[in-house]
One Martini backbone bead per residue (centre of mass of N, CA, C, O) as a GRO file, in nm:
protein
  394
    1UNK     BB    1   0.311   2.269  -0.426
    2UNK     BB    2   0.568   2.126  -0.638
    3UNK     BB    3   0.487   1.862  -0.913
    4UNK     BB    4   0.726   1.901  -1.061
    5UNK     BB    5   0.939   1.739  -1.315
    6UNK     BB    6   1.220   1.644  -1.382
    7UNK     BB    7   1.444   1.502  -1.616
    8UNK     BB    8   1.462   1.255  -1.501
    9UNK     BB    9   1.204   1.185  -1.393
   10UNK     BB   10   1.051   1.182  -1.703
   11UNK     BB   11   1.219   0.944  -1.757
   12UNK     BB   12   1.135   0.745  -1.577
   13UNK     BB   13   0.832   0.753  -1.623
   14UNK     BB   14   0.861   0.645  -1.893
   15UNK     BB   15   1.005   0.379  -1.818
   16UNK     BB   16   0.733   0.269  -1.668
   17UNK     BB   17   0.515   0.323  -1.864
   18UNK     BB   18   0.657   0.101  -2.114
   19UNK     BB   19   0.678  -0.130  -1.956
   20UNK     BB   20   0.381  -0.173  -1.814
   21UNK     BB   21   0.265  -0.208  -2.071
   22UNK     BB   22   0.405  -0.485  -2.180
   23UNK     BB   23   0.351  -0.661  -1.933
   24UNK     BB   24   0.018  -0.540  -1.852
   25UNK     BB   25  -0.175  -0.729  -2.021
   26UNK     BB   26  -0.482  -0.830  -2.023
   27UNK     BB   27  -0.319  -1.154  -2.082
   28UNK     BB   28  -0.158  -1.123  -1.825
   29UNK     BB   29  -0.299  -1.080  -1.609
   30UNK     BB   30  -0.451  -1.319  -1.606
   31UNK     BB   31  -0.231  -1.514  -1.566
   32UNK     BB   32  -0.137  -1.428  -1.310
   33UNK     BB   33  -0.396  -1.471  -1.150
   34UNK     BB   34  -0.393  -1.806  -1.243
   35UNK     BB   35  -0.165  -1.876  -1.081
   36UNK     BB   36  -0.067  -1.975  -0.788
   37UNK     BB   37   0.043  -1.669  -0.663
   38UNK     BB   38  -0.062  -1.434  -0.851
   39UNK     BB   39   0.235  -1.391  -1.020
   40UNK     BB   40   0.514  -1.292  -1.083
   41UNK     BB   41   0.864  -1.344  -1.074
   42UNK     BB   42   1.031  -1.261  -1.333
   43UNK     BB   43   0.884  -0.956  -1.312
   44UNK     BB   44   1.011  -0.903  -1.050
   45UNK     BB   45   1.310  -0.924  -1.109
   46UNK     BB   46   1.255  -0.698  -1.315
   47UNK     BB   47   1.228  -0.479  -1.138
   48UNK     BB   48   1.510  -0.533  -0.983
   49UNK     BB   49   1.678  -0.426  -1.254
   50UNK     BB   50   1.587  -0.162  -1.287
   51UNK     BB   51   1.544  -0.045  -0.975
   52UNK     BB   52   1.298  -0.025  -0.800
   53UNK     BB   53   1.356  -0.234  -0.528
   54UNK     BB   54   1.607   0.004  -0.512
   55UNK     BB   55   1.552   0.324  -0.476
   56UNK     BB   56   1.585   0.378  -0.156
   57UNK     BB   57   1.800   0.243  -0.133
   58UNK     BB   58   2.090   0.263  -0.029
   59UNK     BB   59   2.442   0.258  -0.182
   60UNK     BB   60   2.526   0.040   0.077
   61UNK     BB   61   2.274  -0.160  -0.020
   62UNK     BB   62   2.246  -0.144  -0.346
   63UNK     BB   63   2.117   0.114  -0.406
   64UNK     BB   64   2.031   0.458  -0.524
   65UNK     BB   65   1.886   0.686  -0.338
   66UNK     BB   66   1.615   0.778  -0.364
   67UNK     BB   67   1.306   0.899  -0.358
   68UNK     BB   68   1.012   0.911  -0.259
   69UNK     BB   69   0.899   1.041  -0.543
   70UNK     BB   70   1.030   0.852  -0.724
   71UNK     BB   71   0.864   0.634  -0.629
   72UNK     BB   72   0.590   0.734  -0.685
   73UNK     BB   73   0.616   0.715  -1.003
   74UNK     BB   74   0.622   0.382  -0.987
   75UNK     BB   75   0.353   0.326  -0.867
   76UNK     BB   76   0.143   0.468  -1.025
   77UNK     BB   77   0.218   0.280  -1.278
   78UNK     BB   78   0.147   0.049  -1.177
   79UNK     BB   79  -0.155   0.138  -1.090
   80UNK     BB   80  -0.240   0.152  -1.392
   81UNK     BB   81  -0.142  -0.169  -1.455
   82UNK     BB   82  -0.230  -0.354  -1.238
   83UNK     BB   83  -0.015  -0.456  -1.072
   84UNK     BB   84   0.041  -0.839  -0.962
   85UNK     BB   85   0.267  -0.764  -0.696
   86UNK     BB   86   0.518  -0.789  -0.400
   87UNK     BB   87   0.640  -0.512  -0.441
   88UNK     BB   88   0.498  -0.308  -0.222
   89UNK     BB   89   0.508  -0.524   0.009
   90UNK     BB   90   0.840  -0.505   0.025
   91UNK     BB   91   0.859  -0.168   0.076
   92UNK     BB   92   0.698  -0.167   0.301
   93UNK     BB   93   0.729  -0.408   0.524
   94UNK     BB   94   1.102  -0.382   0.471
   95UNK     BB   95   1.218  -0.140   0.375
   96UNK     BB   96   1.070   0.061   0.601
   97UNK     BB   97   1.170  -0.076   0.874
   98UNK     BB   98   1.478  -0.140   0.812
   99UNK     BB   99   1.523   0.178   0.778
  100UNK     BB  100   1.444   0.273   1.011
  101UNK     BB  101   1.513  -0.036   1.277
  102UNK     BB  102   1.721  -0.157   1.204
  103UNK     BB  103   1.982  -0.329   1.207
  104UNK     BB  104   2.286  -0.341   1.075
  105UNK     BB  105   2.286  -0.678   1.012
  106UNK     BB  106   1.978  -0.664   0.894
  107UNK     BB  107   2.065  -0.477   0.617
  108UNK     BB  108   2.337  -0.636   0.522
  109UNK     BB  109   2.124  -0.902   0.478
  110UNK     BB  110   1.890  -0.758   0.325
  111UNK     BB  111   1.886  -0.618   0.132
  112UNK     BB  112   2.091  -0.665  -0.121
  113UNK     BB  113   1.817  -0.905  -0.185
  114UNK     BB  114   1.578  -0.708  -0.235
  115UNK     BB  115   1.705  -0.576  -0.477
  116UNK     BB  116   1.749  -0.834  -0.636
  117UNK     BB  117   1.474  -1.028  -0.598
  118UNK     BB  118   1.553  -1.248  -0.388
  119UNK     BB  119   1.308  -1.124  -0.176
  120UNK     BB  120   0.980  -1.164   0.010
  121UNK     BB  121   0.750  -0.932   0.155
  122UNK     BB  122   0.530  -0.904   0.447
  123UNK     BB  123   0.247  -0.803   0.622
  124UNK     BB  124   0.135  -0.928   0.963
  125UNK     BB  125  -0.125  -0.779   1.148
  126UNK     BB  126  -0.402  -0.879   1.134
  127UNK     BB  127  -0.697  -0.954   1.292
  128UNK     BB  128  -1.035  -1.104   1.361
  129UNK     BB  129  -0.986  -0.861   1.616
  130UNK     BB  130  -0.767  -0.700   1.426
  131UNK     BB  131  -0.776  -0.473   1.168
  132UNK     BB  132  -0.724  -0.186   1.269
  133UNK     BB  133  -0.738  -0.221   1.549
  134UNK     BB  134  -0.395  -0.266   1.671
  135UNK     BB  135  -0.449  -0.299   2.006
  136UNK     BB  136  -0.619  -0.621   1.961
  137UNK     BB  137  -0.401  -0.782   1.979
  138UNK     BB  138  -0.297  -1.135   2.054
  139UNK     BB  139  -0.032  -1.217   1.922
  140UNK     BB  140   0.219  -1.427   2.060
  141UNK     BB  141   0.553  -1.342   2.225
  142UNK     BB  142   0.742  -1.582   2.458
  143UNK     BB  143   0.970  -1.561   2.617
  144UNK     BB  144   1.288  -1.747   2.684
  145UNK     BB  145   1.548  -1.541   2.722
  146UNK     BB  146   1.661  -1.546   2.383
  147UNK     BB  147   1.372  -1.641   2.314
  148UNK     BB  148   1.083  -1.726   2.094
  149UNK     BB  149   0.708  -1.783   2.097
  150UNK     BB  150   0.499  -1.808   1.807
  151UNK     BB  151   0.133  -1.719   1.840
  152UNK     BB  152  -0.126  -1.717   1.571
  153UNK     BB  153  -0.343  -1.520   1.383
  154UNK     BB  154  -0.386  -1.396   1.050
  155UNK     BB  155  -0.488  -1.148   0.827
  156UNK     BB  156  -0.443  -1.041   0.499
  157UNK     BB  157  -0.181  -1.163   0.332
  158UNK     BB  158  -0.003  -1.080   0.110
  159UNK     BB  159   0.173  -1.300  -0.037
  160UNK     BB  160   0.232  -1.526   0.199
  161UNK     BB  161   0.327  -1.804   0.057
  162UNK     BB  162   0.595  -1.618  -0.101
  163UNK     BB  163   0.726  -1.524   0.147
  164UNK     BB  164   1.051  -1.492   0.323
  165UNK     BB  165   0.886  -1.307   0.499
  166UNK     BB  166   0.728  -1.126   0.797
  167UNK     BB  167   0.609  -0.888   0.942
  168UNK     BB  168   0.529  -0.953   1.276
  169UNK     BB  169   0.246  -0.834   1.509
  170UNK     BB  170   0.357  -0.887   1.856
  171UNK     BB  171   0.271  -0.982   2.176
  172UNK     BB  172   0.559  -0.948   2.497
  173UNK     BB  173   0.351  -0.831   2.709
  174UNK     BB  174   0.209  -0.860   2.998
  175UNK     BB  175  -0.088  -0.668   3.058
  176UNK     BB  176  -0.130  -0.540   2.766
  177UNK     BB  177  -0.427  -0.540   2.678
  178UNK     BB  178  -0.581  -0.345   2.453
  179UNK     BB  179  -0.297  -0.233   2.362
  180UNK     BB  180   0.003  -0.058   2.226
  181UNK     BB  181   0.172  -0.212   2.441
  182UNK     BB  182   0.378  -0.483   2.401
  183UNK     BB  183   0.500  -0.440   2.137
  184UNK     BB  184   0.650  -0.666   1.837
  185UNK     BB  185   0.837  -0.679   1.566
  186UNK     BB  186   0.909  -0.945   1.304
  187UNK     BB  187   1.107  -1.144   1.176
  188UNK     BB  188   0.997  -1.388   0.974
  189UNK     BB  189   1.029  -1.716   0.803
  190UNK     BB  190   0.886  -1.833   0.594
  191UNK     BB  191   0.792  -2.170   0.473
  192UNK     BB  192   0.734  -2.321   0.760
  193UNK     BB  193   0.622  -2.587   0.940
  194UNK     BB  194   0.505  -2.345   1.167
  195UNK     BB  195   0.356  -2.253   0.923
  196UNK     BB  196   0.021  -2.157   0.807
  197UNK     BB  197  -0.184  -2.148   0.482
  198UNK     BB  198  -0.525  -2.020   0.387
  199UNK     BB  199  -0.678  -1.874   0.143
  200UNK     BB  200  -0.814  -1.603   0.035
  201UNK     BB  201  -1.076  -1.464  -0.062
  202UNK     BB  202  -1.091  -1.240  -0.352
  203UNK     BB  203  -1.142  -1.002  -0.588
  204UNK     BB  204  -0.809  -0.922  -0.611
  205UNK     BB  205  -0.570  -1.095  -0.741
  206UNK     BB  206  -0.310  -1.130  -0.430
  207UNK     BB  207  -0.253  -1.320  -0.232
  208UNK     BB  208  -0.461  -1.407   0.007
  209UNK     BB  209  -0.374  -1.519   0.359
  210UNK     BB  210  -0.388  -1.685   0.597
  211UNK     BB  211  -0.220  -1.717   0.923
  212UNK     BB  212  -0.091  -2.003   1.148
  213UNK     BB  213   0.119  -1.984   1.438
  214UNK     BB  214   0.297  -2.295   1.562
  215UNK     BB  215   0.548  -2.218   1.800
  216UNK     BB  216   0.774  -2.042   1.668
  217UNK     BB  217   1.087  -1.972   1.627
  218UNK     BB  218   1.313  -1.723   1.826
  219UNK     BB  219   1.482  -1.418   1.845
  220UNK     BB  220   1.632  -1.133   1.892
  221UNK     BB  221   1.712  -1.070   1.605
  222UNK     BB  222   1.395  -1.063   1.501
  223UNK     BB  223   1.392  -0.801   1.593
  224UNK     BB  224   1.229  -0.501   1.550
  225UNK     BB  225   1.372  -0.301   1.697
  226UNK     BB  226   1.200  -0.255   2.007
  227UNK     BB  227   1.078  -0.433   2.282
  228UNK     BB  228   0.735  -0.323   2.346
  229UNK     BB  229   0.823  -0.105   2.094
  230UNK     BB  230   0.618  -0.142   1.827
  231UNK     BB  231   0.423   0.067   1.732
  232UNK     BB  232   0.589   0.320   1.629
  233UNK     BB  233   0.706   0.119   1.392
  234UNK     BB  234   0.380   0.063   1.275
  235UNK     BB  235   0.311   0.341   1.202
  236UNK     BB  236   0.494   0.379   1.006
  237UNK     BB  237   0.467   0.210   0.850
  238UNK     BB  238   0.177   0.247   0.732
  239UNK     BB  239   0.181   0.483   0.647
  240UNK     BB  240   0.370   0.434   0.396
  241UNK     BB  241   0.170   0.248   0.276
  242UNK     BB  242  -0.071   0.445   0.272
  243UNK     BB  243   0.058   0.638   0.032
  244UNK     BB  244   0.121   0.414  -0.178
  245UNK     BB  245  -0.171   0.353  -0.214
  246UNK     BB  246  -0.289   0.613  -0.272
  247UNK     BB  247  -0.096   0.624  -0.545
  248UNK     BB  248  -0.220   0.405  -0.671
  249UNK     BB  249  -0.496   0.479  -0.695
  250UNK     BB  250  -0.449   0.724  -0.869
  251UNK     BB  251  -0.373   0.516  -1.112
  252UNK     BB  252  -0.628   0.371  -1.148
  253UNK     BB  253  -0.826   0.582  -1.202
  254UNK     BB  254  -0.674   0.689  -1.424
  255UNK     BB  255  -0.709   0.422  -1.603
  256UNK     BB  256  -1.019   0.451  -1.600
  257UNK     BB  257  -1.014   0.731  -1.786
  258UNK     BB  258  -0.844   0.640  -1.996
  259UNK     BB  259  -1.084   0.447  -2.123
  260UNK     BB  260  -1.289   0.600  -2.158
  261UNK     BB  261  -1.231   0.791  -2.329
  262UNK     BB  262  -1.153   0.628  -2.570
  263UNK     BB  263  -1.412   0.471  -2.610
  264UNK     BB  264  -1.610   0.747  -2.684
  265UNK     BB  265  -1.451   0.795  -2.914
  266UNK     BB  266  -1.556   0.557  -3.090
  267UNK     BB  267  -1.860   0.561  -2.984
  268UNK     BB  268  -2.130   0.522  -3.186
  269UNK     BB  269  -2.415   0.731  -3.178
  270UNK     BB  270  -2.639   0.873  -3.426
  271UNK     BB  271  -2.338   0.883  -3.617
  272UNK     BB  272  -2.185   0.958  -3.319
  273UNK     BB  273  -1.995   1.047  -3.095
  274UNK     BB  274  -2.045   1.046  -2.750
  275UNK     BB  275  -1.832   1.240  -2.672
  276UNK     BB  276  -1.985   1.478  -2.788
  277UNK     BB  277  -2.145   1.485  -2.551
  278UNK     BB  278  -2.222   1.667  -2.310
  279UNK     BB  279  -2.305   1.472  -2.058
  280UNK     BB  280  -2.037   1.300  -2.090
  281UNK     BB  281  -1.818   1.578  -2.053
  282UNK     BB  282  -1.915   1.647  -1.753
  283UNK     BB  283  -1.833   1.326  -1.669
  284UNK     BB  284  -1.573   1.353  -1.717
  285UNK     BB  285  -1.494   1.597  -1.581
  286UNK     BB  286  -1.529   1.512  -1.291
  287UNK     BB  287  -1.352   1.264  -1.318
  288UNK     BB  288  -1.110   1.426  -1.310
  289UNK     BB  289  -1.115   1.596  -1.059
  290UNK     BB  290  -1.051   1.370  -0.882
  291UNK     BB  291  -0.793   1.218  -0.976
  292UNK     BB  292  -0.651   1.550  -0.949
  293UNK     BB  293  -0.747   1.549  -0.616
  294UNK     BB  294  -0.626   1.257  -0.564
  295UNK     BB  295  -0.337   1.314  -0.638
  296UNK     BB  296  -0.233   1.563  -0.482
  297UNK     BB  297  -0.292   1.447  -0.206
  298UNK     BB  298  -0.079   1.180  -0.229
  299UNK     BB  299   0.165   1.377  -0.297
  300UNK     BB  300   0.164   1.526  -0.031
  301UNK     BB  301   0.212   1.326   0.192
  302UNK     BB  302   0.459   1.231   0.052
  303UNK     BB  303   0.619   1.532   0.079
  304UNK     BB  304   0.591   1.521   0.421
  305UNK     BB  305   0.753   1.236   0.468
  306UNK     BB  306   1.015   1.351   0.318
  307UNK     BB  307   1.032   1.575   0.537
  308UNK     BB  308   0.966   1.469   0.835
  309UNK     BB  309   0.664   1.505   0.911
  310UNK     BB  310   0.307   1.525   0.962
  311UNK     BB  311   0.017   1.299   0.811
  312UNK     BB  312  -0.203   1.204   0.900
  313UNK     BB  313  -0.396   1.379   0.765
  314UNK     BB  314  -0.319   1.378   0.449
  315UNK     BB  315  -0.389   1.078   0.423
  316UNK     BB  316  -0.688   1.091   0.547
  317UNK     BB  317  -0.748   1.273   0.263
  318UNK     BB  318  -0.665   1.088   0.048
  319UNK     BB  319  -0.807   0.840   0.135
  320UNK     BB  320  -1.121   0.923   0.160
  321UNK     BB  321  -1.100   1.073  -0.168
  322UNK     BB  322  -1.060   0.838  -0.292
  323UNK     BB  323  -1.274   0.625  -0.194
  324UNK     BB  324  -1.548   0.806  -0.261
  325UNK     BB  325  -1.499   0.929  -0.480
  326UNK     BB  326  -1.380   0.728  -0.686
  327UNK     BB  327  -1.659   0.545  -0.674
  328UNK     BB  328  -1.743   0.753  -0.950
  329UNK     BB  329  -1.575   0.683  -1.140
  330UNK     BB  330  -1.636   0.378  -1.173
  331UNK     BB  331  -1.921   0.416  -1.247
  332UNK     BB  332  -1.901   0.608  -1.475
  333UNK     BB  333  -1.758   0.448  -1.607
  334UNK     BB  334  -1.947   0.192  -1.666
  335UNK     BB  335  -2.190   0.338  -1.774
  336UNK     BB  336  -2.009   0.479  -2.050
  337UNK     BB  337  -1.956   0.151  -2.144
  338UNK     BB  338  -2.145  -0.059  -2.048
  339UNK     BB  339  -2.162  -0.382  -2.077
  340UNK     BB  340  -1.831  -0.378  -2.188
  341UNK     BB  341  -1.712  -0.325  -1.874
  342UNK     BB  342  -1.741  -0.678  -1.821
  343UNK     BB  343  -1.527  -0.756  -1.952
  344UNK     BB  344  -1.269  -0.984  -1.898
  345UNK     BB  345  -1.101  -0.904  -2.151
  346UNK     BB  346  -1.132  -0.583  -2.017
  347UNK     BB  347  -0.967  -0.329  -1.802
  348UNK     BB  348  -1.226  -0.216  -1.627
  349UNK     BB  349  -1.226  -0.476  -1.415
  350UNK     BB  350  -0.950  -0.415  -1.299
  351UNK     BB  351  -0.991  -0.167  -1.145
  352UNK     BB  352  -1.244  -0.222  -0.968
  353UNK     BB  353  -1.137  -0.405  -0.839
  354UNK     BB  354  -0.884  -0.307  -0.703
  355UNK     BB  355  -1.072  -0.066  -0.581
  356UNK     BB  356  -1.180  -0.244  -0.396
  357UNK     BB  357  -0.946  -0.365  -0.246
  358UNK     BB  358  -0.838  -0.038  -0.155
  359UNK     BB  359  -1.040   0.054   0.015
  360UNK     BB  360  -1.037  -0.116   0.253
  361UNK     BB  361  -0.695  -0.099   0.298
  362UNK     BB  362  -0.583   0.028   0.562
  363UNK     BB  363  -0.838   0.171   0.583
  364UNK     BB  364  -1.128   0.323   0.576
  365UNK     BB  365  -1.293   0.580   0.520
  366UNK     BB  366  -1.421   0.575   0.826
  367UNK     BB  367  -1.146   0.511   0.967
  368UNK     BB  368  -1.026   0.772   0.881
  369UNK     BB  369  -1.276   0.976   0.962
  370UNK     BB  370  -1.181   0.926   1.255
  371UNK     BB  371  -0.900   1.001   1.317
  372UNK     BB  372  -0.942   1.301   1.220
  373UNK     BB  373  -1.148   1.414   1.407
  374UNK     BB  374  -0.947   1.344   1.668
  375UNK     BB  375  -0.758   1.545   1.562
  376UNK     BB  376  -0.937   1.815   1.529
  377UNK     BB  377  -1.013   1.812   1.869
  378UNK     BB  378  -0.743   1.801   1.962
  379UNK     BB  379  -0.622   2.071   1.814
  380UNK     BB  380  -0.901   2.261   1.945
  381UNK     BB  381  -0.825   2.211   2.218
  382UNK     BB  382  -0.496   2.307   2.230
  383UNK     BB  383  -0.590   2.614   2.152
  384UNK     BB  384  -0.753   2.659   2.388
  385UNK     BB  385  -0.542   2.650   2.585
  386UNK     BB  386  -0.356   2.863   2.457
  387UNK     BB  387  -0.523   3.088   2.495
  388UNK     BB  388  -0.573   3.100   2.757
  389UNK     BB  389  -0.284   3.109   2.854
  390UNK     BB  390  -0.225   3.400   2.732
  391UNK     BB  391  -0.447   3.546   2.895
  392UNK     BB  392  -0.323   3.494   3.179
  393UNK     BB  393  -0.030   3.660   3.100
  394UNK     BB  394  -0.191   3.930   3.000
   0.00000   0.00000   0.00000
């Protein structure tokens, strides 16, 4: 597959390079964490000024029309600069299950201000008792009519105080307990008094707080997609944050290599830079393999998505290889920095920090590993079936 890229992503690249060094700095980014909400809105703004939160968004609904690999690019950039906002999570959330199984209605009325920077989504998912394996969600949405009353707590809702939607998966059908089956995902309107916040301690300041659900009045309007049948339409936004996500940690690895580097070629002892040094030049060719490795996973995924293709697996072994593998580049980063790379006024705190929080996110390496396997093995049973009918028939 060629990922290289055309003239026009080069310069958008370079353009997105250019805005987050200077907006993402690292006085900048503490800032931003000790803030109320962890992010700056005036930020958001500018990314949607820019044109980042409606590039995949058709030219209908005021948005770009581009490319998956497009946005790729831009999260990529993001992931370098540690950006702490609810770009991504207003994309993966809001802009992706809209476009997927939006009503008209739905589409007309929330694209163009989630374009203009105007709305914030956020996906309400994991449960206490349901935080990957989501076929145990309990949070239930009781129909009466054509209305609906949801109970129920979510946990770690990335920007939940902030949200002015939250996306919300409730079970819809009774008898349906412990399956995928009688679910139903839901634009939820944030901020109302009947939704309680709150905080939720994070190693990586993102603003998680848990959701409690207190009987919120809903209507068949905030169905998304088909009420009963909402699963497969929450693989599909899982699948694609899932995706910009690794394209994320991707940056992320990228920016503690870069900073690594630099470090290492002005660090001297005994009168030489230490990046001189061979056992350090072979640390660094290692993390730089795992980076380049990672990367091209990512963009794999992404390109199968993009292409409307099956990505289960390409998904799964980019998660597994970044959060595995990438623990590598962190720790090397750390060891060739010594004590400097704990300040916390220098930049690869913040890396650490992100990389640990994306690691987890959204299913951690054991539970790719385990969906990966049982895809395998599925593959694997279906091959013998075949082979078998074939020798049957000849």
């Amino acid at each position: 597959m060629d990922f290289s890229l055309n003239e026009t992503q080069a310069e958008f690249k370079r353009t997105a390079q250019k805005f987050f060094e200077e907006k993402c700095t690292v006085a900048a980014l503490k800032g931003f964490e000790e803030s109320e909400g962890q992010y700056s809105p005036a930020l958001y703004k500018e990314l949607a000024d820019l044109g980042f939160l409606g590039l995949i968004v058709p030219e209908e609904y005021g948005g770009f029309g581009g490319s998956l690999m497009d946005l790729a690019l831009i999260v990529e950039e993001a992931g370098w600069a540690i950006l702490p906002s609810p770009f991504l999570s207003t994309v993966a959330y809001g802009i992706v299950p809209l476009l997927a199984s939006g009503t008209e209605e739905q589409k007309q009325e929330l694209l163009p201000k989630i374009v203009a920077g105007e709305l914030v989504f956020s996906g309400a998912l994991s449960e206490p008792q349901a935080h990957y394996a989501l076929n145990h969600i309990t949070t239930a949405a009781e129909k009466s009519g054509k209305d609906y009353t949801l109970s129920g707590k979510k946990l770690f809702v990335p920007y939940g105080q902030s949200a002015d939607y939250l996306v919300t998966l409730a079970r819809t059908e009774k008898g349906t307990e412990a399956t995928h089956d009688g679910l139903s995902l839901f634009l939820v309107k944030g901020k109302q008094p009947a939704i309680q916040t709150a905080p939720l301690a994070s190693i990586n300041g993102e603003g998680l707080v848990e959701i409690d659900f207190r009987n919120v009045a809903l209507s068949e309007t905030d169905v998304l997609g088909e009420a009963n049948k909402g699963w497969s339409l929450t693989q599909k936004t899982l699948q694609m944050a899932t995706a910009l996500q690794c394209i994320e940690m991707a940056g992320v690895l990228r920016r503690a290599l870069d900073v690594t580097t630099e470090y290492v070629k002005g660090r001297t002892q005994f009168e030489r830079a230490i990046g001189s040094y061979q056992s350090v030049q072979h640390r660094l060719a290692k993390m730089y393999t795992v980076v380049e490795g990672g990367q091209l996973a990512a963009y794999q995924a992404i390109s199968r998505l993009e292409a409307g293709a099956s990505a289960e697996k390409e998904l799964a072994v980019a998660k597994v290889w970044l959060s595995k593998e990438g623990q590598s580049v962190l720790v090397g980063a750390h060891q060739l920095h010594g004590g400097m790379g704990l300040d916390m006024d220098y930049p690869l705190q913040y890396c650490f920090r992100r990389f640990k929080s994306l690691q987890l996110n959204i299913g951690s390496a054991s539970a790719h590993l385990t969906e990966l396997g049982k895809s395998l093995v599925q593959q694997t049973g279906e091959s013998v079936k075949e082979d078998a009918a074939k020798q049957l028939v000849f």
